[in-house]
C-alpha positions, -999 to +999 in steps of 0.1 A: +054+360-019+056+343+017+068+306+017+050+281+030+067+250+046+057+220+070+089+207+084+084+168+101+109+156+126+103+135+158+125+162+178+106+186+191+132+211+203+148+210+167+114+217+156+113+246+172+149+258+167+144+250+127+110+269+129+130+298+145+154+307+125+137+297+092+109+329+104+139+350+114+133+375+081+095+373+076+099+354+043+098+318+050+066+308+079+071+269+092+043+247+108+060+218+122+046+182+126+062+151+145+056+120+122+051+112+086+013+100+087+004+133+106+024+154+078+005+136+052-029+143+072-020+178+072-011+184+034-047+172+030-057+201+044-036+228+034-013+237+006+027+240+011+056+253-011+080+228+004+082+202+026+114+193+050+119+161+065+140+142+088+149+106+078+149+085+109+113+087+124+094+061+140+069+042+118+075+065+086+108+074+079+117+107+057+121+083+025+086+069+027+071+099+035+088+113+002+079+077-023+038+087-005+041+119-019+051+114-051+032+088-057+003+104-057+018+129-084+026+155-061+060+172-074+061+194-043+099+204-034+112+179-006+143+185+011+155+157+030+171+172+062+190+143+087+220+133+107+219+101+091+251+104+067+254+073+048+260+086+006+231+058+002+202+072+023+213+108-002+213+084-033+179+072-024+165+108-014+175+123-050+167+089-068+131+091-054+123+130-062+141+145-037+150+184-044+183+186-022+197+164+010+213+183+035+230+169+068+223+179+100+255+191+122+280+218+124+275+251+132+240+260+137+242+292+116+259+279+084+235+248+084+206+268+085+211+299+062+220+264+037+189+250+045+170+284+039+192+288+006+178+255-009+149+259+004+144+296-014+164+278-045+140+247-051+104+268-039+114+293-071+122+264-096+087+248-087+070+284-091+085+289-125+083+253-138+041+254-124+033+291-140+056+276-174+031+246-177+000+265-168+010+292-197+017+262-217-014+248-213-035+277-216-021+287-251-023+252-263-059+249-254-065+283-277-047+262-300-063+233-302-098+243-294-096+268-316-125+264-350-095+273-370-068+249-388-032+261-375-004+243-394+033+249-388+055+240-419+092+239-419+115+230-451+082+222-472+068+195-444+042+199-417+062+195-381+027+209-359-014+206-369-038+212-348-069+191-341-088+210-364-062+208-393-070+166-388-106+169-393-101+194-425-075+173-440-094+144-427-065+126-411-069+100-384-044+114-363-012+137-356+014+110-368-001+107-401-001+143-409+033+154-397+063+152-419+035+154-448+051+176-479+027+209-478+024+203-515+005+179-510-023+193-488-028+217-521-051+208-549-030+198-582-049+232-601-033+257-570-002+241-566+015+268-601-007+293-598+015+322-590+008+339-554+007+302-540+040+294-554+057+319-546+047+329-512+035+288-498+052+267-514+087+288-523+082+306-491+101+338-507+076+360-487+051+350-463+048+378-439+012+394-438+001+375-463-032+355-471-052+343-504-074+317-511-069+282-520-080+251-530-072+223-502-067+185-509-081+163-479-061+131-474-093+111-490-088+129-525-116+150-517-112+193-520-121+219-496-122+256-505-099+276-479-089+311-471-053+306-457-032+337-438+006+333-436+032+339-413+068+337-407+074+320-372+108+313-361+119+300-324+158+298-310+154+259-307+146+260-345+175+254-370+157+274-397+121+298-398+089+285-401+054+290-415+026+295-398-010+283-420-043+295-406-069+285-426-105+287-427-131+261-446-148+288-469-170+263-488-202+270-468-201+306-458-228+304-435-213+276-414-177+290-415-162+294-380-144+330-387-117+325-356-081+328-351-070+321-315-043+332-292-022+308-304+016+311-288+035+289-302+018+263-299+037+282-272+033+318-263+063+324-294+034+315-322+014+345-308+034+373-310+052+363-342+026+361-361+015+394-380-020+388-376-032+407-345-054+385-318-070+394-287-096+382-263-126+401-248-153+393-224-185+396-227-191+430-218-164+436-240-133+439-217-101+430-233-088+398-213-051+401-236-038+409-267-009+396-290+023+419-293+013+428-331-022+445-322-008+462-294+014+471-320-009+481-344-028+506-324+004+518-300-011+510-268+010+495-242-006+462-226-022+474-195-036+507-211-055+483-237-068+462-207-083+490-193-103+498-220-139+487-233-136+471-266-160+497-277-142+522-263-108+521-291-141+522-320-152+551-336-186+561-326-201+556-362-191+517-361-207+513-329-239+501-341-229+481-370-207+461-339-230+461-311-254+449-330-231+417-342-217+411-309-252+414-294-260+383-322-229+366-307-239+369-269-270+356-276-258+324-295-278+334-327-244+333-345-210+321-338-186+343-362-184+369-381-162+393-402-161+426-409-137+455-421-138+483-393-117+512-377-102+515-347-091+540-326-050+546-321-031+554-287-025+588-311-060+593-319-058+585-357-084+558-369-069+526-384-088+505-411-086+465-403-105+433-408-121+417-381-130+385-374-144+377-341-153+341-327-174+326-297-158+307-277-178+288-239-148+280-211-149+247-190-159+278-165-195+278-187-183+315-194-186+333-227-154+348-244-148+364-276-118+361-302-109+386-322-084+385-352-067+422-367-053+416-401-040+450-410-054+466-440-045+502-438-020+501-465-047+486-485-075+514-479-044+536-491-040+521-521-076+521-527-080+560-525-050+564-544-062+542-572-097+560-569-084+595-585-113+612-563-103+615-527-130+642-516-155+622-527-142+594-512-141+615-476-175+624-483-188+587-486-177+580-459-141+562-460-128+587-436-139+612-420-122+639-393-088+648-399-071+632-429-036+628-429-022+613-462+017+605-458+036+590-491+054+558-481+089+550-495+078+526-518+052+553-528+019+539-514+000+560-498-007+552-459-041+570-451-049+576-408-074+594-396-081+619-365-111+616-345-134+627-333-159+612-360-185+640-370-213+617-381 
């Protein structure tokens, strides 16, 4: 991508040598302006990657021009570029937000291919710092807008809750809730019972896991929840943590059934979380999908973002899920949840539960969430336990090809080819 950059300086014919050699590859284009107030005019009307500046100008020198600028929150890169060589005009160029101070003088060649290597050097760091925040924000907002609790426990204590784990737990605000013993956010009658102990509050095994559970809000009040686990774990962390996403299942018909993109708070939460996510339009484009669908159905990112939604669904679902997503467009509902097939990469069905979630943008724009808990070892063990697996065919469990394979551990992982004769 072409850099921008408006270099000021009340010398026109170093102007135009700068602008010269700056354009000498293609890479780097230079308007040039001859005062401070004029550069600051122009900036209002166009967008620059960098800005270089003399320091000795009449009216505005190159250190006002750069305290303007950042005062009004503008972190564009600023390289101060003068003959003026005192060490304090450099101190007050760096002190104030400069990027780099280079002095005019010496050989015309080495000063400018240095001049052209900070400017490359700082224009890159902005980019990447910029498209960091952005990616930030955008996974935070999934995060905290999302209609589902996310809680991120590490050592027994909560160190991350969302703004929906506040109103559930009714908590005032973040500070009260982190550092909070997770033992406490469970009802005194869960806190033995076995699958909680074990896998919550011991934490021996948390990975694709999820139960219910009776919650204790911070008033003494209880609140029926569905809670899916995760292992998380981030290099900046000292030890793994656990992801909590839970959903209020004490009125069914007002339960939000959504869980977000939600990476890391950062994009790290996302894609180690075993719980597949993705979003869709609504004509039912896939917009992206966490590393563990993909996963799941063995398509590589950009051959999933081709495809329709309806398109990786056998053709026997279709109704069943046009029909709810057709509830969803419309607003009649706002959730809902479902066990369903989907298409593989390879062509073999794959039994999951689905939970899909409206969500508007600040855009006014309708999205979709869709969460993929994995349940084909499940629908396995449910035809293995069933003693009849013809019938089972027959009924309509699976249909097509039927490829049984015997696991190591001995459960039997069931797939399916399509197409779907019914």
């Amino acid at each position: 991508m072409a850099i921008e950059i408006l270099y000021v300086d009340d010398e026109p014919s170093l102007l135009e040598i700068c602008k010269e050699f700056l354009e000498t590859r293609g890479d780097i284009t230079v308007d040039t302006i001859g005062s401070g107030q004029a550069a600051l005019r122009r900036m209002a009307e166009k967008r620059y990657d960098a800005i270089i500046s003399d320091y000795q100008m009449p009216t505005m020198d190159g250190i006002t021009l750069l305290k303007t600028i950042r005062a009004n929150r503008d972190d564009i890169p600023f390289i101060l570029f003068t003959g003026r060589g005192r060490e304090e005009v450099a101190i007050d160029a760096l002190n104030n937000g400069a990027d780099a101070y280079i002095q005019k003088g010496g050989t015309p060649s080495v000063q400018f291919t240095v001049l052209r290597h900070r400017i490359k050097q700082a224009v890159d760091r902005h980019r990447a710092e910029v498209a960091l925040r952005r990616n930030e924000e955008r996974f935070r907002s999934y995060v905290e807008g999302a209609h589902v609790a996310m809680i991120i426990c590490q050592s027994g204590r909560v160190t991350f809750a969302n703004h929906r784990s506040l109103e559930m737990f009714r908590f005032a605000n973040v500070e009260e809730m982190l550092g909070k013993n997770l033992e406490d956010l469970i009802a005194p009658q869960d806190r033995n019972k076995t699958n909680i102990k074990q896998h919550l509050l011991e934490a021996t095994d948390v990975s694709d896991y999820d139960t219910d559970m009776v919650g204790l809000r911070n008033d003494g009040t209880i609140v029926q929840l569905h809670v899916i686990l995760s292992n998380v774990w981030t290099p900046w962390e000292s030890a793994p943590a656990i992801l909590l996403m839970l959903i209020d299942i004490s009125r069914q018909h007002e339960t939000e059934r959504t869980l977000r993109e939600a990476q890391r708070i950062y994009s790290t939460v996302l894609n180690d979380t075993h719980v597949g996510i993705a979003t869709i339009d609504e004509d039912g484009t896939p917009l992206d999908a966490n590393d563990e669908f993909l996963k799941m159905l063995g398509y590589e990112r950009e051959e999933f973002k081709a495809k329709k939604f309806s398109d990786i669904t056998p053709p026997s679902d279709l109704a069943k899920s046009n029909e709810l997503l057709k509830l969803i467009k419309c607003g009649d509902i706002d959730s809902y949840e479902l066990e369903k097939r989907f298409i593989c990469k390879d062509g073999f069905y794959h039994w999951a539960k689905v939970s899909v979630s409206r969500v508007i943008t600040d855009s006014g724009r309708l999205q979709r969430i869709v969460l993929v808990t994995d349940i084909n070892a499940r629908k396995g063990r449910e035809l293995a336990m069933s003693g009849n697996l013809r019938s089972t065919i027959h009924s309509g469990l699976h249909s097509g090809e039927l490829n049984g394979m015997m696991h190591p551990l001995g459960e039997i992982i069931v797939q399916q080819r399509g197409p779907d004769p019914r």
